[in-house]
N, C-alpha and C positions, 0 to 999 in steps of 0.2 A: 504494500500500500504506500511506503514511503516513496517507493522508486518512481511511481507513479505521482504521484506531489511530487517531487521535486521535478519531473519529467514536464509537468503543467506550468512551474514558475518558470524554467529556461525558457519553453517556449514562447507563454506570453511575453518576458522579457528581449527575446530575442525577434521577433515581430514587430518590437514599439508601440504595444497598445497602453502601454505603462506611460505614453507620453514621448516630447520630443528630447531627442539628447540635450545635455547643458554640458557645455565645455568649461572646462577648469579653469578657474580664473587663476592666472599670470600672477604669480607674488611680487613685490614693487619693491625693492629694494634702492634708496635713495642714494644718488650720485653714480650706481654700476651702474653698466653697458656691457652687451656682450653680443661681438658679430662674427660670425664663422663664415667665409667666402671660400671658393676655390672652385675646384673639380677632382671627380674619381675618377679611374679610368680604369676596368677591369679588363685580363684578357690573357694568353698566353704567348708568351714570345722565346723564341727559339732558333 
């Protein structure tokens, strides 16, 4: 019976009828900055 409850919350959760997502709000930390630039580049070379 449990397997089953818990099989009914992922689903509903996993659907979104629980609502829309809400993104984390960003902690503010006064005077930091922080910016990561560049590029990856994967592959094999030989």
């Amino acid at each position: 019976m449990k397997v089953v409850l818990i099989l009914g919350v992922l689903a509903l959760a996993g659907c979104g009828a629980d609502g829309d997502p809400i993104a984390p709000k960003k902690p503010e930390t006064p005077g930091v900055s922080m910016s990561v630039t560049g590029t990856a580049n994967i592959g094999i070379s030989g």
